[in-house]
RODO-178326 format. One record per residue (C-alpha): chain; residue in three letters; residue number from 0; x, y, z. Coordinates in Angstrom, 1 decimal, decimal comma. Each point is the difference from the previous one (the first is absolute). Layout:
! residues N
  kolba  nulo  drenlum       x       y       z
      A   ALA      NUM       X       Y       Z
...
***
This chain:
! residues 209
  kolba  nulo  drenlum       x       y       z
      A   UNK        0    78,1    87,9   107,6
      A   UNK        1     2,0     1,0    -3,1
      A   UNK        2    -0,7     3,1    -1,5
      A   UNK        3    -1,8     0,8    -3,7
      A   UNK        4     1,7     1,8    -1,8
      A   UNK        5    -0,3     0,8    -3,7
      A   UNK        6     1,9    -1,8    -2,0
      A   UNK        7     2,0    -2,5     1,6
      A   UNK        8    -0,7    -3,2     2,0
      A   UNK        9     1,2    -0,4     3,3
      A   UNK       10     2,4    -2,7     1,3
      A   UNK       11     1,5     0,2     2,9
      A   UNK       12     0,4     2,6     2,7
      A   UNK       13     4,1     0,2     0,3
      A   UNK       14     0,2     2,8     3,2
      A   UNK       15    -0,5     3,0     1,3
      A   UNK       16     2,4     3,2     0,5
      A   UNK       17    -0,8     3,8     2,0
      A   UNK       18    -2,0     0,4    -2,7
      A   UNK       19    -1,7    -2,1    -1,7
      A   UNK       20    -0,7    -4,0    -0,7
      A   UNK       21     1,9    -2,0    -2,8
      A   UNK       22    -2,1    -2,3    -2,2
      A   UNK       23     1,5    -2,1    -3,2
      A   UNK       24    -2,4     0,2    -2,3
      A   UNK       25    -0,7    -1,1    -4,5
      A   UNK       26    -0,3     3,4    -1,8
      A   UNK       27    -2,8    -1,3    -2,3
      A   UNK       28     0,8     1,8    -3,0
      A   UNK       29     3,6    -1,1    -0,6
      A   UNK       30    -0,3    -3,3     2,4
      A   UNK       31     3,2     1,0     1,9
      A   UNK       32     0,7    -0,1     3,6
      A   UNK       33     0,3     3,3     1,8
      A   UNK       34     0,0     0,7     3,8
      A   UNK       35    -2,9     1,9     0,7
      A   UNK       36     0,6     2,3     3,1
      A   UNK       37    -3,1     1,9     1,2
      A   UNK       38    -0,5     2,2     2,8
      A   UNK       39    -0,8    -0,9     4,0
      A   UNK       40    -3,4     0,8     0,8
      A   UNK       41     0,7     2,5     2,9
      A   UNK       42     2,5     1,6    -2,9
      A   UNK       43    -3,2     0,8    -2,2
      A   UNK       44    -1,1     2,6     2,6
      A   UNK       45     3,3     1,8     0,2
      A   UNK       46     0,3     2,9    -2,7
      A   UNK       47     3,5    -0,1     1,2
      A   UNK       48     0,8    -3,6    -0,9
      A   UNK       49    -2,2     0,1    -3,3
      A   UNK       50     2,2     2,6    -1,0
      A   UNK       51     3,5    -1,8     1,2
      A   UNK       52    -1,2    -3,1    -1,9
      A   UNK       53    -0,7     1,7    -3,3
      A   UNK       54     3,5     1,5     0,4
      A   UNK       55     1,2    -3,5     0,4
      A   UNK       56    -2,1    -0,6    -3,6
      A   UNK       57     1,4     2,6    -1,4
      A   UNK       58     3,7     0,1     1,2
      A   UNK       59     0,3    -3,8    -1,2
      A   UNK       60    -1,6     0,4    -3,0
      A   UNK       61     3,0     2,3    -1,4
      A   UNK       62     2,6    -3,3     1,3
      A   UNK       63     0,8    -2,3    -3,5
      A   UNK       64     2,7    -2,3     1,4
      A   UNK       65     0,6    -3,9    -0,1
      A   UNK       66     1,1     0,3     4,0
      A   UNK       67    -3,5     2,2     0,8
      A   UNK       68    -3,4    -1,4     0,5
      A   UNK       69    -2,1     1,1    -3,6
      A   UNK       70    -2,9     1,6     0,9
      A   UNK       71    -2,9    -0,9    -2,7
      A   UNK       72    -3,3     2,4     1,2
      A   UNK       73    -1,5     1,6     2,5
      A   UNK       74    -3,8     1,1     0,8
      A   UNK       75    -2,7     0,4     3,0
      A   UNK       76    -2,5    -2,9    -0,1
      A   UNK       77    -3,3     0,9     2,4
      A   UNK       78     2,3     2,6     1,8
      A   UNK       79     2,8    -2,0     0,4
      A   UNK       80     3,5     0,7    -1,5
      A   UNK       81     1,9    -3,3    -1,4
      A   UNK       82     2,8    -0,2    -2,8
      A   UNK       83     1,7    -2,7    -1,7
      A   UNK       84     3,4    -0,7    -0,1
      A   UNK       85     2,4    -2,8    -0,8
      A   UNK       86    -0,2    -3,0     1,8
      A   UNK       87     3,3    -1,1     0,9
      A   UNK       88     0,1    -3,6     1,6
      A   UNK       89     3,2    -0,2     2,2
      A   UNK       90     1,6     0,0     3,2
      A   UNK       91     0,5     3,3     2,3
      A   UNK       92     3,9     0,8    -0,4
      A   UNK       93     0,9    -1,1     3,6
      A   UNK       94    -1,7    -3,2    -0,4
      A   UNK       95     1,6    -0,9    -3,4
      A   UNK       96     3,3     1,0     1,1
      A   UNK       97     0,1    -2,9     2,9
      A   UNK       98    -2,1    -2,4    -2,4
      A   UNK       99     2,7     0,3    -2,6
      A   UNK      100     2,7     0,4     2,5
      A   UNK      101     1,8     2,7    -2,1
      A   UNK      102     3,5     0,8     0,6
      A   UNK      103     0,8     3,6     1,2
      A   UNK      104     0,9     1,1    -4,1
      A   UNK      105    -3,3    -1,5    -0,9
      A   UNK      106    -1,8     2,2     2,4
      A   UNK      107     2,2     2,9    -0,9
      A   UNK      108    -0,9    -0,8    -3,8
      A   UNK      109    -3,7    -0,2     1,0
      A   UNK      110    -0,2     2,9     1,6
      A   UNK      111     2,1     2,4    -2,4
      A   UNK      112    -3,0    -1,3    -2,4
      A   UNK      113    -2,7     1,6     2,5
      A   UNK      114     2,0     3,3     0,5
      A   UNK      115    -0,1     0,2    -3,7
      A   UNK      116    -3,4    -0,3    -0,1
      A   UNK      117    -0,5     2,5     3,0
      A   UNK      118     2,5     2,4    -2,3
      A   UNK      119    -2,6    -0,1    -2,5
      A   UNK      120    -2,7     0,9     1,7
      A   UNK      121     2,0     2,8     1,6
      A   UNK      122     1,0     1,4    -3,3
      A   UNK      123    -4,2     0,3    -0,9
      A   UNK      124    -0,4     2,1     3,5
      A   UNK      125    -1,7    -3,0     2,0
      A   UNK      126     1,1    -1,0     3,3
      A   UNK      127    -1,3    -3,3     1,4
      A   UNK      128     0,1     0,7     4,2
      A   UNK      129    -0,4    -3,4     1,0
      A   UNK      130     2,8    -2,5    -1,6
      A   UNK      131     0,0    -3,2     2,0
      A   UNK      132     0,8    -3,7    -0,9
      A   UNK      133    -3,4    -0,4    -0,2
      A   UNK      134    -0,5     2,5    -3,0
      A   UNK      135     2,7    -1,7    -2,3
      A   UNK      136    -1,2    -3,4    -1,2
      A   UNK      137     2,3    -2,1    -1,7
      A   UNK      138    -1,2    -2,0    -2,9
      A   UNK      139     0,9    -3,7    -0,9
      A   UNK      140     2,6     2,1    -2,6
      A   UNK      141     1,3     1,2     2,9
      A   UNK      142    -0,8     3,3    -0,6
      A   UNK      143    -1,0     2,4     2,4
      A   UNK      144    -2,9     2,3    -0,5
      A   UNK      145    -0,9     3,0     2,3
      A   UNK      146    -3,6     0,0     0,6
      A   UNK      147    -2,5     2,6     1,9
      A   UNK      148     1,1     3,6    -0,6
      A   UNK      149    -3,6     0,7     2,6
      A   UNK      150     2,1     2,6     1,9
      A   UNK      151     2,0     1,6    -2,9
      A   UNK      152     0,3     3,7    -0,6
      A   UNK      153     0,8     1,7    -3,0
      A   UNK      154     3,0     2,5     0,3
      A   UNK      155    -1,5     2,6    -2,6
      A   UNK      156    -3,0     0,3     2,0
      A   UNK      157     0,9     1,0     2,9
      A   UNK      158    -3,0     2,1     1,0
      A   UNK      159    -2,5    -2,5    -0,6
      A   UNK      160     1,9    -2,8     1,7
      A   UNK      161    -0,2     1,6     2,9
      A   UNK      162    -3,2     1,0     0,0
      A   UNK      163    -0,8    -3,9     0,0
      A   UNK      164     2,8    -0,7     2,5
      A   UNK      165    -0,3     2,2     2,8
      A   UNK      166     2,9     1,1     2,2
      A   UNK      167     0,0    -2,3     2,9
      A   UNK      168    -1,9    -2,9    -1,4
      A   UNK      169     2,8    -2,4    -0,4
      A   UNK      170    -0,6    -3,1    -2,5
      A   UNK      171     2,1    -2,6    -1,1
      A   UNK      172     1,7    -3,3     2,0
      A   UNK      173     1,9     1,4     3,2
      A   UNK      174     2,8    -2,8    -0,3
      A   UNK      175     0,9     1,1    -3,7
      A   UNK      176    -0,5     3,6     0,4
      A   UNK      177     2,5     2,5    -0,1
      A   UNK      178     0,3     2,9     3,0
      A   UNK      179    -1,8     2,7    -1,2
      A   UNK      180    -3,2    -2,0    -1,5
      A   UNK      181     0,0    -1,6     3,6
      A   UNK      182     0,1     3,3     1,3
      A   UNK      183    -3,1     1,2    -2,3
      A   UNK      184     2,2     2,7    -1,5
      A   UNK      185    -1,6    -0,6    -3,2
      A   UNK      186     1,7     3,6    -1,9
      A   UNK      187     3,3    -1,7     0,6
      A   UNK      188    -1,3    -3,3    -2,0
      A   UNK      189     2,1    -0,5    -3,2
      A   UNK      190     1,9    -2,6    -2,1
      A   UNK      191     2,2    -0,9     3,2
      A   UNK      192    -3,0    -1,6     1,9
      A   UNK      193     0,3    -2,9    -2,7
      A   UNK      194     3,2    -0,1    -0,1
      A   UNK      195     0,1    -0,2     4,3
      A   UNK      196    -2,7    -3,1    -0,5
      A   UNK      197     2,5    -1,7    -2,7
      A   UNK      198     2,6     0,2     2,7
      A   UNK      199    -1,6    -1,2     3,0
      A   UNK      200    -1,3    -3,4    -2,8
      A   UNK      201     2,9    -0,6    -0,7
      A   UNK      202     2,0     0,2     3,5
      A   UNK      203    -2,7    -2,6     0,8
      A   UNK      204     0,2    -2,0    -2,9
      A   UNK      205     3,6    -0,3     0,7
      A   UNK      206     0,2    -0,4     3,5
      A   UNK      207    -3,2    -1,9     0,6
      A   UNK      208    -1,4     2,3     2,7
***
């Protein structure tokens, strides 16, 4: 069944991450698309991953750039935490890349455009933790847009970060993750952990493997 929530109509369910389930949806006041990302039912019980996803609320809301998924509003609906963000219809970067067949300088050229992005949010304390193909759609502009800061942390809060990431508790995609996250030493966590992720995208990007 789709779920009734205030102010928009429901579509189409588009996925589900760690976290929550991925819904494109009409905002009825301004008749635009969003994608409408709410909460997985065992996630409501968890004080722990209420907190992490109003974190992710918060931590993209301070993100205003063309390569970033928008976010337009967040709220709790019948004890349920959603938000709306920017619906961004392409392909995940891996799958666009062998769609298109892109040369090795288009890929390069691609991918600077994602770091930039990254850069950005690095420069406003946010770290995303979890930078996969699947994260960067690319649009039928073929531009690529990172999605799903879920597992970010802000570096100017480091106290209350880690109060919602305990030591030990290690989060994120194992393939893409750099030693120390996989480790669950979450104090040494920083700006590198993106960059480690960019790295390992791109060597497979590249090299196909």
């Amino acid at each position: 069944a789709y779920p009734d929530i205030e102010g928009y109509r429901i579509i189409e369910r588009l996925g589900e991450g760690g976290m929550g389930i991925v819904w494109r949806a009409e905002q009825l006041s301004t008749r635009r698309e969003a994608a409408l990302k709410l909460m997985t039912p065992h996630g409501v019980m968890s004080s722990k991953a209420q907190a992490r996803f109003q974190r992710e609320v918060e931590l993209t809301a301070r993100l205003d750039h063309p390569n970033i998924a928008r976010i337009y509003e967040s709220g709790l609906h019948r004890g349920m935490y959603y938000y709306a963000m920017e619906l961004v219809d392409g392909e995940p970067l891996d799958r666009y890349i062998k769609s298109k067949r892109l040369t090795k300088v288009q890929i390069l050229t691609l991918m600077q455009t994602v770091c930039q992005a990254v850069f950005y949010a690095h420069l406003r304390a946010v770290i995303h933790r979890d930078l996969k193909p699947s994260n960067i759609l690319v649009s039928a502009d073929g531009q690529p847009h990172v999605l799903d800061f879920g597992l970010a942390k802000a570096l100017l809060e480091e106290d209350e970060a880690l109060n919602i990431s305990i030591e030990g508790q290690i989060a994120g995609t194992p393939s893409y993750m750099s030693p120390e996250q996989a480790a669950g030493r979450h104090s040494e966590i920083d700006t590198r952990t993106d960059v480690f992720s960019l790295g390992v995208i791109l060597y497979e990007l590249l090299l196909g493997q």
